[in-house]
N, C-alpha and C positions, 0 to 999 in steps of 0.2 A: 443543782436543780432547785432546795428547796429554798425561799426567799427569806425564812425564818430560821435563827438557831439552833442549832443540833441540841433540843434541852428534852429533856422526860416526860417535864410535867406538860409540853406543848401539846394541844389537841394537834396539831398539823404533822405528816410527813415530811419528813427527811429527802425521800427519796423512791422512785418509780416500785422499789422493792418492798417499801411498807406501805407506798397505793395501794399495791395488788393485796397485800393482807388484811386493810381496811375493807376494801368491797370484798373479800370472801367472807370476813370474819365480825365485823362490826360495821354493816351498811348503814346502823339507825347513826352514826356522826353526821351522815352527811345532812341527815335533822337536823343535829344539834347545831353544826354548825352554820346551818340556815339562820338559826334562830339565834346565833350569839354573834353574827357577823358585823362589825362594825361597818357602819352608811354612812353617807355624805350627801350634801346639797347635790340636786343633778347637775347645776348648773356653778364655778365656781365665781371668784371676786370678778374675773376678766370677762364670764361669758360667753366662753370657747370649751368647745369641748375634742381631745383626741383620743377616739375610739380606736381601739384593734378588732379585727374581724376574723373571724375564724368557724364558720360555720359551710364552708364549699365541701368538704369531704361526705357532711351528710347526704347532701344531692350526687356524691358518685363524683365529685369534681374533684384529682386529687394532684392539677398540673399545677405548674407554676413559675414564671418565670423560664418556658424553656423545657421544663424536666415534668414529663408528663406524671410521675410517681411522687412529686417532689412533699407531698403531704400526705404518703400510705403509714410514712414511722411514726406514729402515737408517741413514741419517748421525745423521737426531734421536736414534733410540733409542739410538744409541753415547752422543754426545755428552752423554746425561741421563744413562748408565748411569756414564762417566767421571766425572761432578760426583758421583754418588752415592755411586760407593767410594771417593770422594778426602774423602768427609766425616768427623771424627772422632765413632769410635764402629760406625761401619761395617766388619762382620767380613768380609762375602763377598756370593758371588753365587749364584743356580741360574741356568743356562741351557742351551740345546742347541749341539752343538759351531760352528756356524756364528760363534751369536755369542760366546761363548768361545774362540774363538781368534783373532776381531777382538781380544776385550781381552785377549789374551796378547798380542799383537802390539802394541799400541798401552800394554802394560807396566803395565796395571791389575789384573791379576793377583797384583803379588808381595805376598805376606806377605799372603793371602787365601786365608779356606774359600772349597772352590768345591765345588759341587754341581751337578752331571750329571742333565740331563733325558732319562728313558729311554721312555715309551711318548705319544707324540705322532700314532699311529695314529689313533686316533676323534677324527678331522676333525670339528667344531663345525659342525653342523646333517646332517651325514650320517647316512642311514640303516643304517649301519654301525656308530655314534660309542660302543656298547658294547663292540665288539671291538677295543679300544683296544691294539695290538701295539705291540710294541717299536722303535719306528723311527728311535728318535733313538740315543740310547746305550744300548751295551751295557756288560757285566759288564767285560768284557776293558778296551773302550775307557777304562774310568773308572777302571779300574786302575793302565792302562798309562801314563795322564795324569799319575799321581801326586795325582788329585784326591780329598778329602775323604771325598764321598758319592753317592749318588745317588736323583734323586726318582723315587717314581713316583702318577701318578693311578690312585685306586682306585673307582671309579663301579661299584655295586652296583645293577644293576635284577636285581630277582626275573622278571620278566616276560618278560627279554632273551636268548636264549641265549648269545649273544655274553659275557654275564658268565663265565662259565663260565671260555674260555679263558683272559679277563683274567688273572682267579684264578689259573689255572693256572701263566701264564705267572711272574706275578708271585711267585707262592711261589718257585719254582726261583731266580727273579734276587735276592730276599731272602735265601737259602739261602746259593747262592753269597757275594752280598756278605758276609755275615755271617761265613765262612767264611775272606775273608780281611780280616777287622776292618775294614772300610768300612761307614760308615754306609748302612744301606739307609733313605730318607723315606718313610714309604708317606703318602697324600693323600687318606682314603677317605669316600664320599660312600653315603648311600643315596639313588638316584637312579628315575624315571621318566622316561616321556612322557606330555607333557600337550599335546595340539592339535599332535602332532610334534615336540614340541622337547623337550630331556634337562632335566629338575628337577630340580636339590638339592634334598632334603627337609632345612630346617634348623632340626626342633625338636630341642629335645635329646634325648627317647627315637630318633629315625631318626639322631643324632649318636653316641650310647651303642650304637645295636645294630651301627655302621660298626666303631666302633672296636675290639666283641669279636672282629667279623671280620679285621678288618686284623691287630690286632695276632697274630692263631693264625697267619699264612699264614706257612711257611716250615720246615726243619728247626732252625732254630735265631732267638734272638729279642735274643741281648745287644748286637748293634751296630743293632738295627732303634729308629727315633725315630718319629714321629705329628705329622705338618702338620695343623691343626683350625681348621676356622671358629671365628669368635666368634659365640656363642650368646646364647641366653637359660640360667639356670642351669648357667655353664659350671661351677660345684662340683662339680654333681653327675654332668656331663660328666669332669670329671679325677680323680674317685673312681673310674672306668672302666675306668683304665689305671696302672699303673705307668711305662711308657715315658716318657723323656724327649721333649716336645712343642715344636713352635714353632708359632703364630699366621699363619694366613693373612689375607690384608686384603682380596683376592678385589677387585670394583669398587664399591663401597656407593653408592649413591648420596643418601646422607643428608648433613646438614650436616659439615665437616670433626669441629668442636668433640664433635658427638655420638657422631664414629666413635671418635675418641681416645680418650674418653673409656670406652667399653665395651673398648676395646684395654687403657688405662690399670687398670679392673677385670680381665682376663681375666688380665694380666699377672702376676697379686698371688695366683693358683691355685698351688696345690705341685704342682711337676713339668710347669711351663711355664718355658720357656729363652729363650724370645725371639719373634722377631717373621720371619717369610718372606714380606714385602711387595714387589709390583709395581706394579700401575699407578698404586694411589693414591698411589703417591711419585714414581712417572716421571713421573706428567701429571696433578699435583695441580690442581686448580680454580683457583687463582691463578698455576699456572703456575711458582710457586716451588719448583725442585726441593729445591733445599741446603735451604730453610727445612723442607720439608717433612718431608725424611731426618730434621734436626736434633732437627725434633719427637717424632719416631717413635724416636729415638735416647736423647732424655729418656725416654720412656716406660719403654726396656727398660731403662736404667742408671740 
């Protein structure tokens, strides 16, 4: 589990057993080791960046690839999440502070972007799931962490009033971030209900009219970036925007070979940076995480 060696004098965890005795018994490390965390350029010599994603369980999301529970075990999820950022090529992570400060602790943090999940309110199947509030990180928090950037989902139902405040909220957190040079992610969807449940609309004109929205929200735009599905004519999706983009992997359930492969095209659009992938690398179909990363790793570099 733990990415560093079994030494004494290491601030970091061994092992999920002296996690658990750090947060009963010495919660202020996870201070310290905010504050001694070695950083890097967000961006590296090439330009690209490969993100892991790991923030679906706070919204109640815990399927994956097939196995609707397949991200309830806290020990699997570390332990895939450990292989992943120990893989070469691997820049960083998103997630929310619970488990981001597992992997501060367990020393899979150093010398990683990391990126803060900030609205994890609209709980996945609730009748609420438009007025998706800030409940994970704030402005301050992701600051104060010394961390990179921060995501946020942008779910656009016309129909919803609850969009409204999303909006709202989310300009001001754009604002802010912007203001003191942190990446703000926005992640924006034009969304419905169809038979009760929230829809991604994923052709590319409901992709094109997300991203006019997203990208205006805010008083300022030069540190804000655009997380985007992979589409049909992502071109003429990336003529859309100028902001720099990363690629979400979302949970396909298509053949491995056919997901890559449209990843491997999307990748090759001007003004796509990389790749912000979750489950399909944590709980790849064969189970192979390293191999998985590996692959997704060729794609970006």
């Amino acid at each position: 589990m733990s990415p560093t060696p079994q030494d004494p004098t290491t601030p970091f965890v061994a092992d999920i057993a002296a996690l658990r005795e750090v947060r009963a018994h010495d919660p202020q490390r996870v201070t310290k080791l905010l504050s001694s965390r070695r950083r890097r350029p967000l961006l590296p010599a090439d330009g690209r960046l490969m993100i892991v994603a790991c923030d679906h369980p706070a919204r109640g999301a815990l399927a994956a690839t097939g196995n609707p529970t397949a991200m309830a075990d806290r020990h699997e999820v570390l332990a895939r999440l450990v292989t992943a950022l120990g893989r070469p090529g691997v820049d960083g992570v998103l997630a929310t502070a619970d488990v981001l400060e597992d992997l501060l602790l367990l020393g899979a943090l150093e010398d990683k972007v990391v990126f803060t999940s900030m609205n994890r309110g609209g709980l996945a199947g609730s009748s609420y799931e438009m007025d998706d509030r800030m409940t994970g990180y704030d402005v301050r928090g992701t600051i104060d962490a010394g961390f990179e950037g921060a995501k946020m989902l942008t779910r656009i139902d016309l129909d919803d009033p609850g969009t409204l405040r999303t909006l709202e909220t989310q300009a001001a957190a754009i604002t802010e971030l912007n203001r003191a040079e942190v990446v703000a992610m926005v992640e924006p969807f034009m969304s419905s209900r169809r038979d009760g449940k929230v829809v991604n609309d994923l052709s590319p004109d409901a992709v094109i009219k997300s991203v006019a929205i997203a990208q205006g929200l805010g008083a300022a735009s030069a540190f804000t970036w655009l997380k985007l599905p992979v589409v049909e004519e992502m071109e003429r999706v990336m003529r859309s925007t100028t902001l720099p983009t990363l690629l979400l992997g979302g949970d396909p359930t298509g053949h491995p070979e056919t997901v890559y492969r449209s990843w491997e095209q999307a990748l090759a659009q001007p003004g796509v940076r990389g790749l912000m992938v979750g489950r399909t690398m944590l709980f790849p179909h064969d189970d192979d995480v390293a191999g998985a990363v590996d692959t997704a790793v060729g794609l970006v570099r």
